[in-house]
N, C-alpha and C positions, 0 to 999 in steps of 0.2 A: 268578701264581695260586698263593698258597700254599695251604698247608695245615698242621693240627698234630695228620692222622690218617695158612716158614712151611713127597731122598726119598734111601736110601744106601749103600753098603759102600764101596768105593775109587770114589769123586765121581768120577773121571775118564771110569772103564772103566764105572760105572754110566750116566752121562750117555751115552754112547758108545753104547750097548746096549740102554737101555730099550726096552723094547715099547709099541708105540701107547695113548696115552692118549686117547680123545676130548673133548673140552673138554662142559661142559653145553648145554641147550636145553631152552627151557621144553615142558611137556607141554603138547599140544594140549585146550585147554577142549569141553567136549559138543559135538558140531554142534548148530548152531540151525536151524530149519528155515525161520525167516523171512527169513533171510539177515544182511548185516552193517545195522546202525542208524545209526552213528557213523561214517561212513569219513573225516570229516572231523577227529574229534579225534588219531587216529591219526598225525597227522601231527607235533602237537605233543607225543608221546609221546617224539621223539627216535631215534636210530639208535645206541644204546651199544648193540649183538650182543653177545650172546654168542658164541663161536667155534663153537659147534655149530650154533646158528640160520643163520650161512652157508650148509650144505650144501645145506639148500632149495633150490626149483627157482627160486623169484621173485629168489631172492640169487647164486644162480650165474650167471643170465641177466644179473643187472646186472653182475656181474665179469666176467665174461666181454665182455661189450659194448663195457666200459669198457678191455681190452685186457688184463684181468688173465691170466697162466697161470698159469691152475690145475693144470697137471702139474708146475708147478715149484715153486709158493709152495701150501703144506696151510694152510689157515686153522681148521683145526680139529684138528690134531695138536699135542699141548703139547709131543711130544717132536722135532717136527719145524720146517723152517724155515720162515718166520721166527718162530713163536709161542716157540720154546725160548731165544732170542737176546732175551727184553722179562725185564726185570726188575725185582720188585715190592723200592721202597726204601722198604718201610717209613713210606708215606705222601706220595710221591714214584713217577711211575714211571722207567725207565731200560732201557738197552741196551745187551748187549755188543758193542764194534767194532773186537776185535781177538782172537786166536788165546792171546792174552797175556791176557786177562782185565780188558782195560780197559772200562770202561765209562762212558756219555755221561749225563747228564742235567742239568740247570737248575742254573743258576749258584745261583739262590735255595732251593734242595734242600739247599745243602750249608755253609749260615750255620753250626747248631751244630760240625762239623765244623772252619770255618775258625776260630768261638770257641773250640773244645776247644784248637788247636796257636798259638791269640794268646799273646803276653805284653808287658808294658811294653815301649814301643818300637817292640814290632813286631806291628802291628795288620793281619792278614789279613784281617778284612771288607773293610779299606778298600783293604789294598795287593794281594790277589791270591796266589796260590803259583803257581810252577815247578818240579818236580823234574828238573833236567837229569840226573839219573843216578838209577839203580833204586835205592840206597843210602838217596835223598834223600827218597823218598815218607814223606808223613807219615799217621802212624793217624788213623784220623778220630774215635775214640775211643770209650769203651766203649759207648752206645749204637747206634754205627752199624750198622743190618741189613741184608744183600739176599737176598732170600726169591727160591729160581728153582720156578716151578711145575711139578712131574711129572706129576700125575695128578689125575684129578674124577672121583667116582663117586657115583651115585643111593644115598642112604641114607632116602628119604620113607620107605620103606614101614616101617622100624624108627624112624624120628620119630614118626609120626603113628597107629599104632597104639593104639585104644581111646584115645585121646586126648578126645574128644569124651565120654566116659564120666565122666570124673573132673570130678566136681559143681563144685568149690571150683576160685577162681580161682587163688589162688596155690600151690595143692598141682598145677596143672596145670602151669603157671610153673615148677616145682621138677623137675617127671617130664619134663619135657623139657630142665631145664638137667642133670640124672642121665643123661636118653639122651645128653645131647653127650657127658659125660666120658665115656660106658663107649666110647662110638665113638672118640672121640682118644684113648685111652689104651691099646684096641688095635691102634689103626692105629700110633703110635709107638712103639709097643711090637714093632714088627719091626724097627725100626733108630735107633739112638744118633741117628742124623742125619735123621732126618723131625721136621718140625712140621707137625700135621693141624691144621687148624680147618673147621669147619661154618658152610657160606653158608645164608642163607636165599633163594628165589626167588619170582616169582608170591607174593607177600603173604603166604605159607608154605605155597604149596601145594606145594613142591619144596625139597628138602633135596638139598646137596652136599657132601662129605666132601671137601677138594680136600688134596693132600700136597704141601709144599714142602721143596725143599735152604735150609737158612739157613749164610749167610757172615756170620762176626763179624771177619774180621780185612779189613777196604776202608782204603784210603789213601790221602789228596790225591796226584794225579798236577799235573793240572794246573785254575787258576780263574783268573779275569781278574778287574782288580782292579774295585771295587764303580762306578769311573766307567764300565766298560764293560757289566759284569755288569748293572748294575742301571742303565742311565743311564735318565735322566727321573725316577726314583724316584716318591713317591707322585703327582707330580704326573702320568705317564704310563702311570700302573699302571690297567690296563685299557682305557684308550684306543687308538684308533688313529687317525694313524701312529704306528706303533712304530719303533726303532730300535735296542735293546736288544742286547746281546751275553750274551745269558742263557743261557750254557751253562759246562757244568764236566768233569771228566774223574776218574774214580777208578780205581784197582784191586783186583778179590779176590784175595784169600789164603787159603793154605789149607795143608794140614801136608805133608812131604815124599812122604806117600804116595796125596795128592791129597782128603784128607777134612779137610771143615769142623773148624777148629782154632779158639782165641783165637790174640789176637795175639802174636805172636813173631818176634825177630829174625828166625829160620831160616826161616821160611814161604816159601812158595812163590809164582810166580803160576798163579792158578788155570787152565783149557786148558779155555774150552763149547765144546762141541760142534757151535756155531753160531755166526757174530757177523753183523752188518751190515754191508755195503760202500757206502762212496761210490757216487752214480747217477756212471753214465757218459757223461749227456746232460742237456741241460739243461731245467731245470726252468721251464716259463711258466703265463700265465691260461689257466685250462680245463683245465689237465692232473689226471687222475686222481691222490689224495693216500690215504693210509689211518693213521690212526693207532692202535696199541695200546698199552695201559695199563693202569693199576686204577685207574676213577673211583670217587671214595669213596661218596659218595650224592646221589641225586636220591629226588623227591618224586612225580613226573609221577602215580602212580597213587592219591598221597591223596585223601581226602575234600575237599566242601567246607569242614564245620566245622575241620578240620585246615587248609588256605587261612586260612582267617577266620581262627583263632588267631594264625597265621604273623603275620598281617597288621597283626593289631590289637592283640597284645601282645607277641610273639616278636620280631619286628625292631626294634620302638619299643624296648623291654627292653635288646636287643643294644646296638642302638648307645648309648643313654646309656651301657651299662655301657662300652662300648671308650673312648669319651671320656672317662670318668672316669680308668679304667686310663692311660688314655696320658697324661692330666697329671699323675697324680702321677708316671710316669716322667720326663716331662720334667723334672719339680721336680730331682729325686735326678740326672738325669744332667748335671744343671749345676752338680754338688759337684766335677766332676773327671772327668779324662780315663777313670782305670780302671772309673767307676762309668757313664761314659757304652758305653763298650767291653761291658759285663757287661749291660746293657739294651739292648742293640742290636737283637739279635734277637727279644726280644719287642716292642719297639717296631714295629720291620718287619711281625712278625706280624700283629700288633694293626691298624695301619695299612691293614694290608692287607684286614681282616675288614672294619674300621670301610666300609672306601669299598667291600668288595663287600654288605656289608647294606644300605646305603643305595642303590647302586644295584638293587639288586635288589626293594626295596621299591617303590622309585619306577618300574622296569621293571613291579611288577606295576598300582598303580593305575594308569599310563602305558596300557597293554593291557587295562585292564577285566579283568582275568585274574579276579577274584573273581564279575562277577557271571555270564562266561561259564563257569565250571566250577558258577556254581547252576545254570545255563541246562542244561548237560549233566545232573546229577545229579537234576534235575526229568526231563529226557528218561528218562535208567535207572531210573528209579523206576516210572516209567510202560510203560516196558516189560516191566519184571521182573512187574508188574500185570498186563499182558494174558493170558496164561496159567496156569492152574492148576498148572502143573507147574513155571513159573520163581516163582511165587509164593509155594510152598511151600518153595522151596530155597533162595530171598532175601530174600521178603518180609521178617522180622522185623529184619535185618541194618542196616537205615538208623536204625529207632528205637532198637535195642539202644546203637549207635555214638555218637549223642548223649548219650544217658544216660553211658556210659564216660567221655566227652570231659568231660561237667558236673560230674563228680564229679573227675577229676584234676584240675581247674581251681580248687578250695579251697583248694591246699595249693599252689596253681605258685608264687609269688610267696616263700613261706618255703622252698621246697627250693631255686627257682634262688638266690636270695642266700646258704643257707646254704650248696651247692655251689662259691662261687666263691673259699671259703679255701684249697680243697686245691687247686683249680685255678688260683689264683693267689700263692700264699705257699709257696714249697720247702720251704721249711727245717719246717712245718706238715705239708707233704705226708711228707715223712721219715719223723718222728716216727708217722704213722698207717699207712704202710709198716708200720714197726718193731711199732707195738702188734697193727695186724691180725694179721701174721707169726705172731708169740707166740699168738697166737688159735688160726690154725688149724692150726699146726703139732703143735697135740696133738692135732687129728680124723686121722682114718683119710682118705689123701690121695684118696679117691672121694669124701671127705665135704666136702671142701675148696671155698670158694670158689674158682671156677673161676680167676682171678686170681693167689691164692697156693697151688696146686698144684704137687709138686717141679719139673712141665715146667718152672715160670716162675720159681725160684727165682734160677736165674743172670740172667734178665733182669730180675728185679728190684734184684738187689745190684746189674748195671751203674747202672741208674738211679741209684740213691745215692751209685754211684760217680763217677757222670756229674757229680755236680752240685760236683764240683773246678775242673772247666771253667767253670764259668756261675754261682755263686751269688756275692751279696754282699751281706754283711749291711742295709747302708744302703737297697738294693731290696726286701729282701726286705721290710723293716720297713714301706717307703713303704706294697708292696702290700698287708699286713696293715691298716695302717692304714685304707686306702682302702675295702678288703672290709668292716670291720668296722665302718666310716660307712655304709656300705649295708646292713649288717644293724641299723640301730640306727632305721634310719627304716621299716622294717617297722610295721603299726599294731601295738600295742600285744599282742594276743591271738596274733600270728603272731611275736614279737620272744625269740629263743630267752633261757632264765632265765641261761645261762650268762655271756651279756654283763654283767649284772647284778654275777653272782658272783666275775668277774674284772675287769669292768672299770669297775664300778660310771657316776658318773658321767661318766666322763673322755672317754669316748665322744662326747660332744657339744662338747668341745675337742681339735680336731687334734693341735695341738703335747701336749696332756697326753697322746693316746692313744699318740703316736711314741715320749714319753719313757718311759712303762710297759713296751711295746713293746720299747724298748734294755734296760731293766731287765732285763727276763725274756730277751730272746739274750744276752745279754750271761752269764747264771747256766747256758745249756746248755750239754754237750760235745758235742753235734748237728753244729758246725761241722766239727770231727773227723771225717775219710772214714774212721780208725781206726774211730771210736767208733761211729759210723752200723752199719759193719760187724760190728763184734762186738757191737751190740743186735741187729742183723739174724738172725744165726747162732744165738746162745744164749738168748735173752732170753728170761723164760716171765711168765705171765700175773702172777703175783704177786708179783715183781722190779719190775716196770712199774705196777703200781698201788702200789706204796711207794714208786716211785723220786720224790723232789726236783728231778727235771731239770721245766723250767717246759714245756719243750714236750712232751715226753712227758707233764705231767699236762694239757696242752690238749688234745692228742691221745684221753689216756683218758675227757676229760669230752666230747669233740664226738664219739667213734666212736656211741653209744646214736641219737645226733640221725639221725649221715648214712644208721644201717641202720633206721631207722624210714623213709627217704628209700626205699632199697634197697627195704624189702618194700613199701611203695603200688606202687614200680615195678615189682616183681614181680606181684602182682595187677593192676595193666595191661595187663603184659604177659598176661600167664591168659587174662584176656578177648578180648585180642585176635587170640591164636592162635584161637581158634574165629568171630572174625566175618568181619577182615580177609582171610584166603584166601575166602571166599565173597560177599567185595565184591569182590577181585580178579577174582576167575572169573568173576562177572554181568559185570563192564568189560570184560574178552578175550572175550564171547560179542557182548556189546553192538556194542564196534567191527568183528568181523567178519573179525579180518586178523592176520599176524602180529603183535606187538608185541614190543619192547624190554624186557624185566625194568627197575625202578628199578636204579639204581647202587651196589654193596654191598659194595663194594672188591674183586670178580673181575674177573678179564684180559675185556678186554671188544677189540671193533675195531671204530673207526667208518671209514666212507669219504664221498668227497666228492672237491669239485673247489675247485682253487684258483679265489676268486672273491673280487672288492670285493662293496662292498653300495653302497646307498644309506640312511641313516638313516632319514631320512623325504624324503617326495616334495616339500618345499621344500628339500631340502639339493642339492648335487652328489653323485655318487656317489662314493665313495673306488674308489682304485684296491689291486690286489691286492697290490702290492711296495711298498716303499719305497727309496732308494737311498743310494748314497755321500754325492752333494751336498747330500741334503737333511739328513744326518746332521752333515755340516761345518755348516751351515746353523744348525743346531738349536743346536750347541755354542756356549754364550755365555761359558763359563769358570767360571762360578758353579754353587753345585751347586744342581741336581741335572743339569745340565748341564753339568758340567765334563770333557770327554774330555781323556785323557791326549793330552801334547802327542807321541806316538811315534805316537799315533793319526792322531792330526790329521796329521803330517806326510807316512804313509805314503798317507794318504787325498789330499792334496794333488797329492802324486807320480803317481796316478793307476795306478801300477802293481799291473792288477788284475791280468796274466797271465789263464792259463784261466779262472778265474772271472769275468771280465767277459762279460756280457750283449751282443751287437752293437750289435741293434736301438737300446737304450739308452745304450750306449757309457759302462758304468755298472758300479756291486759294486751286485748286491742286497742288504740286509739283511736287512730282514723280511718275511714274505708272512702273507696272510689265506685260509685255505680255510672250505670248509663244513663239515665234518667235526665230530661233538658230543662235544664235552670238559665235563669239571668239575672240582671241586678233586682230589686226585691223579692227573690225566693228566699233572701239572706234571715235564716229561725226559720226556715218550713219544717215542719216535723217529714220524717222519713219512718213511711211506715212498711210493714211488711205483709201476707196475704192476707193476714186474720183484722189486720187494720192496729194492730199492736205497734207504739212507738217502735222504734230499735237506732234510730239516730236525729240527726240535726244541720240540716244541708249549710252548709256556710260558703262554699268557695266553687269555683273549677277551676281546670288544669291551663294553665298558659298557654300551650302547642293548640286551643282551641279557642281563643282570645276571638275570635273573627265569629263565633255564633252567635252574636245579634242579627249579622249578616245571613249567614249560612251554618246550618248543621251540621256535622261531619262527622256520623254515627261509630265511625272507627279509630278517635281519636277524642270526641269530646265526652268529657267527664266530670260530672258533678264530685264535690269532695263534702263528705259529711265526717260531723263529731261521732263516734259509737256511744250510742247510751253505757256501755259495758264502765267505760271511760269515764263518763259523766256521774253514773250512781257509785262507780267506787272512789272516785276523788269525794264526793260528797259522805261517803261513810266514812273511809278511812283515812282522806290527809284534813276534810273539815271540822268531820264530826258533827256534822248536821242534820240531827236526829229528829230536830222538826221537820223539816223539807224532807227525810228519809221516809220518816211513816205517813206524811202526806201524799208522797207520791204511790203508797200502799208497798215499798218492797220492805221485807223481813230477814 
């Protein structure tokens, strides 16, 4: 389950000390007096909690039931355990589980990482790292983040103030991107080491201000090589049985005096306040699981017109576009080993989007999901009708919403293609880095796109800096080319002049567009992390519009297109701050019961029980584990089943020690719970009542590909690593006896 989506004095003694932070929960909607309407959509809503929604009585009653103590494990203290112990990587989530500062999360979390420390020769996607000694940990490289959450506090009432007053959509759009920066720039503005950012909740009826510690300096400890890491590859990606050895090992760093530092020899390892321990029993079906994380986004509480779009242009759109993407990778990684090594990870990426949009497309018409969310939105509509008073407060709100959606829908087809330069051509993206840069660094830094504001300055130059690790010219040109065949089939009225102006004909022959293409990288000093850097720092607006460098003048001619893109977006946004919270709020009155916030990358904690499914009622049911035998079984030698032969043999040997299962007389490897994940829960630790690791969420089940959308508590299925799996591959096929006694097992 990939994905390709933040408080301080002395980190140590602060960590140590803080005062209780509560985690959010959404505010309770009007009581209705009719009672709930929907208790059955409710369910398809999903269970991502917030950690304050726990404290409720209907949530403690099930944790409680389910054998949870709650004197022991706070589910709503961020500075207590286990909420202080989850940590957000940047897209990725993760946990610490050691006193050391080691932390766990997905083998597939830490690809750019294993390509930043590659080089001829010696290819760590493929081969794995070990650090047998502290000396030996490698930097995972200038982009890598781990954000620990401290604190969440209600800021609505200063978001949303006279909000509703200000006539014009995009000046409304503007006075609430102005409220964020005056709120994150006082709140960082009390310590060097805070990054604030602003959640939205409930559809925007609820503003959170949350404060995070950021660590730049994390280091490969320890990753298993890509046969175990990733075994099955696309062909098992999403499916179940699993068998996958998806898990990775880092550590933070940090300065001699315990504060978020770069990376440096001298640094330290970091000391939380909290970390996770091995369960000390064993894990079966039925037993109580919980996982926390930051899932990135779900959709549960859109519209239908927003469904229908998904449906009939958005996914269809996607996947041609990932298939296109991925051949011409394939073309260029078949020039050579280093060009293949340099495309790895976006291949993986891609691969991975490509078959979760398809199945998710196919999960929703599979489900009728479109014509059952008309079916409900006819019900709320007719609801919100029956009284004068919900009529008044919602009424307008459905017809407003269509209108919105009709008019962004002119221009979707020229913003996603022209969008997909920067998002797929580096070396392009640099270049418009560098010129916006120069843009706004002559406004007064409140005046700033929130983007290039001083906060983001240094994690902007990492980026540029990043791209030492991962660019190559011969890629970079393929994706250009590929981008810029999809902008040229655009009709005619929608087909930006600039193509024209640059690339006149040639556009309609591949081979001519590559050769123009080398022409112009070929004449930039862009390649240069020198030269990146010091355009980055000094460059001003009329340097850059004189400069001869070819991608810097593609960069000056395409910036006018993408902020014409920027402000539609903006007046969408406008609008939809005033409708969407008061479609939210008729849905929370509607169904009657708590609900779930959509997914918005907060710490979120789902629970459930280890459980199989059945697909459908002509299948067998799958069972909840998977085991040793069936993993030898699986291993044909060929990839994407090729297990190392230390694997196989140890697997043969049979010697599971403590982690062998009786009953089964067996290594678990994988298990399937109920529990509701999405893309960044990918490394959430899985824990069990006592708050005891016992696995490592990485995937779910295909047949439930449609739960961004909708829930389907009888089919959809998280797939996690078994720690069982995880500590005896590291005893007995690593022998990694420093990470063994780190982790405290014996």
């Amino acid at each position: 389950m990939c994905t390709r989506f933040w408080a301080l004095g002395l980190l140590a003694g602060m960590l140590g000390c803080a005062t209780a932070a509560k985690a959010p929960s959404p505010q309770a909607p009007p009581r209705d007096e009719e009672g709930p309407r929907a208790p059955e959509l409710s369910d398809s809503l999903g269970e991502m909690w917030l950690p304050g929604q726990l404290e409720g009585p209907e949530h403690r009653q099930r944790l409680k039931n389910a054998g949870v103590d709650l004197d022991q494990l706070s589910m709503s203290d961020l500075n207590a355990f286990p909420l202080s112990a989850i940590v957000d990587l940047d897209g990725c989530s993760a946990s610490f589980v050691s006193s050391e500062g080691l932390i766990l999360t997905n083998h597939h979390c830490v690809q750019a990482a294993l390509q930043y420390n590659s080089e001829p020769g010696r290819d760590l996607l493929e081969q794995g790292f070990y650090a047998r000694r502290p000396q030996d940990e490698r930097w995972c490289g200038p982009n890598a983040r781990a954000y620990l959450v401290r604190r969440s506090r209600d800021v609505t009432a200063a978001m949303l103030k006279n909000l509703d007053r200000i006539q014009d959509d995009a000046e409304r759009a503007k006075a609430v991107a102005s409220r964020e920066k005056k709120l994150v720039a006082q709140c960082e503005s009390r310590s060097p080491f805070l990054r604030c950012t602003l959640l939205t909740y409930d559809g925007g009826n609820q503003y959170h201000l949350v404060e995070q510690t950021p660590i730049e300096d994390l280091r490969l400890v320890f990753v298993p090589p890509r046969s175990v890491g990733a075994f099955g590859g696309e062909v098992d990606n999403w499916q179940w049985p699993r068998h996958a050895g998806d898990f990775a090992l880092l550590r933070a760093y940090v300065d001699a005096q315990g504060q978020p530092a770069a990376h440096r020899k001298d640094n330290v390892a970091f000391r939380p306040p909290h970390f996770l321990r091995p369960a000390k029993t064993a894990l079966n079906t039925g037993d109580f699981v919980m996982v926390a994380g930051f899932p990135g986004r779900t959709y549960r509480l859109r519209s239908y017109d927003e469904l229908h779009e998904t449906m009939s242009w958005r996914y269809p759109r996607q996947v041609a576009m990932y298939r296109e993407y991925l051949a011409a990778i394939g073309e260029v990684a078949q020039k050579g080993e280093a060009l293949r090594q340099s495309s790895d990870p976006l291949r993986l990426s891609l691969e991975n989007s490509l078959k979760y949009t398809e199945g998710a497309l196919q999960a929703l018409h599979r489900g009728s999901e479109l014509e059952r969310r008309r079916k409900f939105e006819e019900s709320l509509r007719a609801w919100v009708h029956r009284t004068e008073s919900r009529r008044e407060a919602y009424g307008e709100v459905f017809r407003e919403m269509v209108q919105t959606f009709a008019q962004r829908r002119t221009m979707r087809e020229h913003d996603a293609a022209l969008n997909e330069l920067p998002a797929f051509v580096s070396l392009l993206d640099a270049a418009l880095t560098i010129v916006r840069m120069a843009e706004e660094r002559a406004k007064p830094d409140a005046e700033r796109d929130p983007r290039y504001q001083k906060r983001n300055w240094k994690h902007l130059e990492a980026e540029l800096d990043g791209l030492e690790g991962s660019y190559a010219r011969e890629v970079d040109i393929e994706l250009a080319a590929t981008a810029l065949q999809r902008l040229s089939h655009l009709p005619e009225n929608l087909r930006p002049a600039f193509l024209r102006q640059w690339f006149g004909t040639v556009m309609l022959r591949p081979s001519a567009a590559r050769a123009k293409l080398r022409a112009l990288y070929g004449q930039s000093g862009l390649e240069s992390a020198e030269e990146r850097r010091r355009l980055f720092r000094s460059a001003s607006v009329r340097t850059l519009r004189s400069s001869r460098d070819p991608l810097i003048e593609w960069a000056v001619a395409l910036l006018p297109l993408l902020r014409a893109i920027e402000s539609r977006d903006e007046a969408y946004r406008g609008r939809m701050l005033l409708l969407r919270p008061r479609y939210v709020e008729a849905l929370y009155r509607f169904v009657g019961k708590p609900v779930a916030p959509d997914a918005n990358g907060s710490l979120r904690i789902s629970y459930g029980r280890v459980q199989g499914y059945r697909p459908d009622a002509s299948m067998p049911a799958y069972e909840a584990f998977t085991w040793a035998e069936q993993l030898l079984e699986k291993s044909t030698g060929a990839y994407p089943f090729d297990s190392p032969q230390a694997l196989l043999k140890a697997l043969r040997n049979g010697d599971f020690g403590p982690y062998r299962v009786e009953g089964q007389n067996s290594l678990p490897i994988d298990f399937l719970s109920t529990v509701d994940i999405t893309g960044g829960n990918s490394g959430s630790p899985t824990l069990n009542a006592r708050g005891e690791l016992v696995g490592v969420a990485f995937d779910g089940n295909y047949e439930a590909l449609a739960s961004d959308w909708v829930y389907q508590p009888r089919i959809s299925r998280a797939i996690h690593v078994d720690l069982r799996y995880l500590l005896w591959y590291l005893s007995r096929v690593q022998k990694a006896e420093r990470v063994i006694n780190e982790l405290g097992v014996r």
